[in-house]
N, C-alpha and C positions, 0 to 999 in steps of 0.2 A: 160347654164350659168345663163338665166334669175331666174331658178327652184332654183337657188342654192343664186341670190343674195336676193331673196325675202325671205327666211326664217331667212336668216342673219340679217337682215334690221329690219326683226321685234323682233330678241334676243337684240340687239344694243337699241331699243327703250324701252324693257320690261326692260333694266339692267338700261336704265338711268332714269327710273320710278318711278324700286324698290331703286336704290340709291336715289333717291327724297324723296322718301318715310321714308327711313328711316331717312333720315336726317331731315325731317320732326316732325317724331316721337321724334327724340331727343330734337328739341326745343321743340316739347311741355310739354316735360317732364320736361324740364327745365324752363318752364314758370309755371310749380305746386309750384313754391316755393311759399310759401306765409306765411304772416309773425303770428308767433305763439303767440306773446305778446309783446308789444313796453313799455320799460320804458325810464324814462328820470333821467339820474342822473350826476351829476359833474366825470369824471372818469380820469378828463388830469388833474385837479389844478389849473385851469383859474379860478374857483368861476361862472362858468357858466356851467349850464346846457348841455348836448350832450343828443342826440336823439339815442339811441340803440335799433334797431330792431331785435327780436330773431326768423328765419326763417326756415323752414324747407320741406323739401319734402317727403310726407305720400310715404310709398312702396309701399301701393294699399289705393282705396277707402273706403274699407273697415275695415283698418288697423287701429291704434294710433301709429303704429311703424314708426320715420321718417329717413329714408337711409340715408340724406343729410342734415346737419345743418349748420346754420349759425352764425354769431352778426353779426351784420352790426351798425357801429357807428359813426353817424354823429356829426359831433361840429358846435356851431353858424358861423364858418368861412365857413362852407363847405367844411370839410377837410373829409374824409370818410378812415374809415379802417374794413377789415374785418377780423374775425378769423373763421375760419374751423373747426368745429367739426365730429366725427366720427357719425354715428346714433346711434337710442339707442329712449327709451320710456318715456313720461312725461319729455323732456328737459325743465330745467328751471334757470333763472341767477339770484344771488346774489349779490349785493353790498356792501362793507365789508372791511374794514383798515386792514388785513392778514399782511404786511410785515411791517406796523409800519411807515407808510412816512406820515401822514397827509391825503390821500387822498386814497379815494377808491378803490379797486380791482373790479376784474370781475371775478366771482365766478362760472364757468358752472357744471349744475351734469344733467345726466340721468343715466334712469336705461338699464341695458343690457338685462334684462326679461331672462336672463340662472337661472337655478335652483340657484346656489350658491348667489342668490340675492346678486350679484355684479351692481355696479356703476361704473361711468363713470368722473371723475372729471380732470378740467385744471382749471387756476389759473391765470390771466393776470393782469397787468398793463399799466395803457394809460397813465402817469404824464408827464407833458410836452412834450406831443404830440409823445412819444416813445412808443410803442408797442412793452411789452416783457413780456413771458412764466415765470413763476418762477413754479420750482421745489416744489412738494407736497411731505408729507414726508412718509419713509420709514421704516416699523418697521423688520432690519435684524436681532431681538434674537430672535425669535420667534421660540422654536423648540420642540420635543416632542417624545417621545419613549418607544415601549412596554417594562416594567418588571417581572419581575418572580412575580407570587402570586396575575395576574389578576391584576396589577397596570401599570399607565403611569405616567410618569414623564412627566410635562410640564414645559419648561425653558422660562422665557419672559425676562429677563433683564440680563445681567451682576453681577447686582449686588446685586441680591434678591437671594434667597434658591428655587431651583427648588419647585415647588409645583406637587405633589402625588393626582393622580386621584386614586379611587378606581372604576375598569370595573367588578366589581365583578357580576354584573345584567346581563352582557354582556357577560359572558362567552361560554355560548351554540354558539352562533353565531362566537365567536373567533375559539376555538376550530374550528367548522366547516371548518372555512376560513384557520386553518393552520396555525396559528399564536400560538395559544399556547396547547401544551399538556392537555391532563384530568386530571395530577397531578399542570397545573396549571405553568409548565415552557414554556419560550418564546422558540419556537421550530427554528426559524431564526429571527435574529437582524429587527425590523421593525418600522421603522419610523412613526408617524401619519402625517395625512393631514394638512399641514398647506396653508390655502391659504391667497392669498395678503388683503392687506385693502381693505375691502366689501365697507366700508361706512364712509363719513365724513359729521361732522357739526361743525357750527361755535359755539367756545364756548366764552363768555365773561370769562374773567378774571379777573380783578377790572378796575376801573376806570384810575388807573395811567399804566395800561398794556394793556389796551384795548381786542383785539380778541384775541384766538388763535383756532385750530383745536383739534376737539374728533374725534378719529380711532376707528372703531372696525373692529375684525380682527376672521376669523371663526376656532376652529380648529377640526378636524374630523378626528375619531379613521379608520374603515375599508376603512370609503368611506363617502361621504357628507350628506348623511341622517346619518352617524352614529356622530351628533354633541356629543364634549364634552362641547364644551364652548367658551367664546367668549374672547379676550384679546381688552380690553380698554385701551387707551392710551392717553393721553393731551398734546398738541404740542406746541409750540412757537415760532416765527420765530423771532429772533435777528441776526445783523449783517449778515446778507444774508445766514443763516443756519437755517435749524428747530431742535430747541432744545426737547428734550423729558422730558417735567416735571412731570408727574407718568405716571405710567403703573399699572394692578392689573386684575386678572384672575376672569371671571365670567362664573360657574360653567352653563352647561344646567340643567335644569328641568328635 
């Protein structure tokens, strides 16, 4: 009995060890936070200053990649709120009148570092001490499709005239892929790559409209290296919508 309590005795002590251990480990991973850049700006509409700390946790030492982001935003009252971000590379915050109330936003972007040099963007407001997300906007005409005679058709608006790519440099590679015949007809109906908004920045408007938002938008014939061009778009957010004030197709190189 004794042979049997003794090896027991010491799994009991290794398991409550290794559970120390780990739990261990996790605080210390969570004591890596550390703060990436502190700015100070007005973001509730008191006409005072809040302390915003933008924090993050590297995935390794060696990395710039941070898994774990933060804001963290204090006011002169010592009132604190945080907002959560996803990871992602080079996070960084903007301060910036987006929805038009007098008083600043909280403007977060990193990069995702995937090939399709996609970003990462949320959008907040602190005004009178309320903490709320506002919707970034979305470009749904965006669409594009092979034609007979080595051409695509790209749609960006409602209410513009599809614009006519000529893939004519690109046909070896089509062909290839099955997409269009040697005489040049589309062999099955195929759609191009349209992917979501890569990237935003704050555009001035005039002085009596203040900000709004530039989109660009990538679109890709076979596959992501195969860019055709980019669709730009100019946003405005009024009455708690964002409006679309141009859009216009910018061919690749």
């Amino acid at each position: 009995m004794k042979k049997l309590a003794y090896p027991l005795l010491v799994f009991v002590i290794l398991f409550i060890l290794g559970a120390y251990s780990i739990n261990a480990a996790e605080y210390d991973t969570k004591s890596e936070l550390h703060v990436i850049k502190t700015y100070e700006e007005d973001v509730t509409g008191n006409g005072l200053k809040e302390v915003i700390e933008l924090k993050g946790i590297l995935f390794s030492p060696d990395s710039n990649y941070y898994r774990d982001i933060v804001a963290v935003i204090t006011s002169s009252e010592n009132h604190v709120w945080e907002i959560p971000y996803m990871g992602g590379y080079n996070p960084t915050l903007k301060f910036i009148d987006l929805n038009h109330d007098k008083v600043n936003n909280i403007f977060f972007q990193s990069s995702t570092g995937g090939s399709g040099g996609l970003y990462q963007y949320h959008l907040h407001t602190l005004i009178q001490n309320k903490l709320t997300e506002l919707p970034l906007p979305e470009q749904p005409f965006v669409k594009g499709g092979f034609l007979d005679s080595f051409k695509v058709e790209i749609t960006i608006s409602p209410n513009t005239k599809p614009t006519i790519v000529n893939v004519q440099d690109r046909k070896e590679e089509y062909i290839r892929l099955g997409i269009y015949s040697e005489e040049g007809k589309v062999i099955k109906k195929t759609s191009t790559m349209v992917d979501p908004i890569a990237f935003f920045e704050p555009k001035f408007i005039s002085k009596s409209k203040g900000y709004g938002l530039k989109s660009y938008q990538q679109v890709s014939g076979a596959n992501h290296a195969d860019q055709l061009g980019t669709v730009e778009s100019l946003w405005y957010y009024d009455r708690d919508k964002w409006i679309l004030l141009q859009t216009k197709w910018m061919p690749s190189n």
